[in-house]
N, C-alpha and C positions, 0 to 999 in steps of 0.2 A: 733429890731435886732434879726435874727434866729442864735443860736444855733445850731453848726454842732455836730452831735452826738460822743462821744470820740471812736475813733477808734487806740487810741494807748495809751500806757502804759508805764512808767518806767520799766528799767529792771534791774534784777539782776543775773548774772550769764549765763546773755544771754538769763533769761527767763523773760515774764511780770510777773510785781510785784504790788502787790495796798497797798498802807499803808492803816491802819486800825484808824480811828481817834476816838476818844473817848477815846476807849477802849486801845488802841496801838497795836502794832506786825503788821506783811502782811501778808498779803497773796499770795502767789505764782501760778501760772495756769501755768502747763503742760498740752501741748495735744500732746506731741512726748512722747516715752518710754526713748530716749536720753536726753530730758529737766529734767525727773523724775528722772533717774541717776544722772545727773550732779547738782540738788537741793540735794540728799538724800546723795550724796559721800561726799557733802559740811558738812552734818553730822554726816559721819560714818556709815552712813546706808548703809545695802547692801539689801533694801526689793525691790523686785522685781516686774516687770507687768505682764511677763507671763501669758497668760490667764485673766488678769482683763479689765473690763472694766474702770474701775478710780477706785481711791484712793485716801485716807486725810491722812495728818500724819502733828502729831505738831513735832516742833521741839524748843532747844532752845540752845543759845550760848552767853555769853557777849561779844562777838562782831558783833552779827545779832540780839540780844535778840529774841521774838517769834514771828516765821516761820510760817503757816499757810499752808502746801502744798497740795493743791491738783490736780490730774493730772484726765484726760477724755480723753482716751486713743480711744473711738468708734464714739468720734464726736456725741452723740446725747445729747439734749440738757437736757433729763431728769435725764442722770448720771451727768451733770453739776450741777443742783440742788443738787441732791442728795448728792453730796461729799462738795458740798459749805455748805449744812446743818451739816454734820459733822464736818468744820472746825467751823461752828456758836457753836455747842456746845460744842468743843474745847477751841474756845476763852472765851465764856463766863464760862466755868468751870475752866479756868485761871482767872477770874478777880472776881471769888466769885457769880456770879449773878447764883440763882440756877434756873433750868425750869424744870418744875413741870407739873405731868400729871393734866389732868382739868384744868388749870389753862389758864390767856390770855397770858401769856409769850409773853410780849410785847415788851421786850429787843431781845427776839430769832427773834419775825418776824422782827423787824428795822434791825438789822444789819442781815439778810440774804435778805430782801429788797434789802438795799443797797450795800451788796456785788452783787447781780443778776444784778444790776442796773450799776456797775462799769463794773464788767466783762463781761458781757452778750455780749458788742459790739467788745471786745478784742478777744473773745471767736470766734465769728462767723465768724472775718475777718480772725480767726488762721485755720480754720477748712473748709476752703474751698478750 
């Protein structure tokens, strides 16, 4: 049986959203400045895009508990890494797991693995 590649995601607030399993909380992918609004108003935020090209930001609420936002505002796939890896070190600095320079920080690459592996397809169909 072939496996069609996931090209769609739960959403929340009208944006894709990934649960995070293991560990718990989402993650959230903005690639409009309007999607990043409308996650960050969801928390009181008024941080803005202006000039960026993405952005992470944790968030948390007991009714969403931990949020994981990050938006990629230039469509390239290297700022997508890039802010998925600040939400890795986000989550994982929520759940006690420390990563450590020198070290094999094996919990960082698995769930940044697997966040690139979730979003990656959600991402490319959003951004074209």
């Amino acid at each position: 049986m072939t496996r069609k590649p996931k090209t769609t995601s739960a959403q929340w607030l009208g944006i894709p959203v990934f649960p995070i399993p293991i560990f718990g909380g989402k993650l959230v992918l903005c690639t409009a400045a309007e999607e990043w609004d409308t996650a960050a108003t969801a928390f009181g935020d008024v941080t803005g895009t202006d000039g960026c090209k993405g952005l992470a930001m944790r968030y948390y609420s007991e009714e969403h508990g931990r949020v994981y936002a990050i938006g990629v505002f230039d469509k390239a796939v290297d700022t997508l890494v890039h802010e998925l890896a600040h939400a890795t070190f986000f989550l994982l600095g929520d759940v006690g797991i420390p990563v450590s320079s020198g070290e094999d920080n094996e919990s960082f690459t698995y769930v940044l693995g697997w966040l690139m592996r979730e979003v990656f397809p959600v991402f490319q169909a959003a951004v074209k």
